[in-house]
N, C-alpha and C positions, 0 to 999 in steps of 0.2 A: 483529532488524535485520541482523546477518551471516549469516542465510542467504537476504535479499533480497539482501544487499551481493554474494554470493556468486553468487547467480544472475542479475543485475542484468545483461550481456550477453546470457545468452538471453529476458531478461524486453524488452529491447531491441529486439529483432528483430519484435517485435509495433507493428503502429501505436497503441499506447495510451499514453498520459498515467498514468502511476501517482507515488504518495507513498504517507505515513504519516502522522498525525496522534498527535497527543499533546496530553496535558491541560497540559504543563507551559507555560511561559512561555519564549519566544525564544532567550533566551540560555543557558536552560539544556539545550532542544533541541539549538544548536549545538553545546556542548558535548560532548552525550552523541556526538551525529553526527561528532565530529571523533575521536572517543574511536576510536570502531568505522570509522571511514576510510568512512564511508557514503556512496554514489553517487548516493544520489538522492535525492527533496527529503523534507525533514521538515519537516512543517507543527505548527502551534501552535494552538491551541485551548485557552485558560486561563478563555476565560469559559464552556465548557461550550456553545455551541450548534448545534456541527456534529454533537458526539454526542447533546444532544437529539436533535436534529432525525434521526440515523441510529437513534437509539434503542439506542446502545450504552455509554448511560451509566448505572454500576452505580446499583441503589438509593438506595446510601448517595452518592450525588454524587462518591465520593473516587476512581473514577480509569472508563476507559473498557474495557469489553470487546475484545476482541482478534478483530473480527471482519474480512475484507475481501467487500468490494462489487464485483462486477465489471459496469460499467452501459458501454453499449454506446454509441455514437456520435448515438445519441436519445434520451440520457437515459433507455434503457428498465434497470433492474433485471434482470440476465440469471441473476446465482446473489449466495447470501449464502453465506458460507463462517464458519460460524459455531461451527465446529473446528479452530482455527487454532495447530497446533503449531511453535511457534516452531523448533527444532533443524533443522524441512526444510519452512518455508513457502514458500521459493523455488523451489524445485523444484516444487512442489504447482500455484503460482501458472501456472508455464509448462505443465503439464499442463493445467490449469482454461483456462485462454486458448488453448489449441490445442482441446482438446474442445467449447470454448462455440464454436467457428471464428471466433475475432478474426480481423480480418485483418495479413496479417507485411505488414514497410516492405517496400517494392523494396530490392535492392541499393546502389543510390544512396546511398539513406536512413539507413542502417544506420549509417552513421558518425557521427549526430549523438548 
């Protein structure tokens, strides 16, 4: 999560919609998020069905693989990142969104 937090202005400059998901329960998300000064949203997933459904939840039920999805503006699946080192995933993420050619906001835009 801090080296999303960290890259999180030039993950910005792209017109995409991004978070994070976690197994845990709401308030313990905020928690952690408030912990790390996190910038952008954490999502909750306690009853397990966004990772069903991505298929990133381990075997054993007890927590979700660390992978990111990066799906285009059609809903299309563009790359699964399914090597996801936490220490410089930010960085990674704004390489991965420039190479797949997301499109950047205007100048405008950029402020929100």
């Amino acid at each position: 999560m801090r080296s999303l937090r960290d890259s999180a202005e030039d993950i910005r400059d792209f017109d995409v919609a991004w978070f994070m998901v976690s197994l845990d329960e709401p308030d313990r998300n905020k928690a952690f998020a408030d912990s790390l000064g996190a910038n952008f949203v954490l999502l909750s997933d306690p009853v397990k069905e966004s990772a069903q459904n991505y298929g990133v939840l381990a075997s054993s039920g007890s927590y979700a693989k660390r992978w990111t999805f990066y799906i285009d503006q059609n809903g299309i699946v563009k790359k699964i990142d399914k090597n996801v080192q936490p220490s410089t995933h930010g960085k990674k993420v704004v390489e991965t969104l420039s190479k797949l050619n997301f499109p950047k906001k205007n100048a405008a835009d950029r402020s929100e």
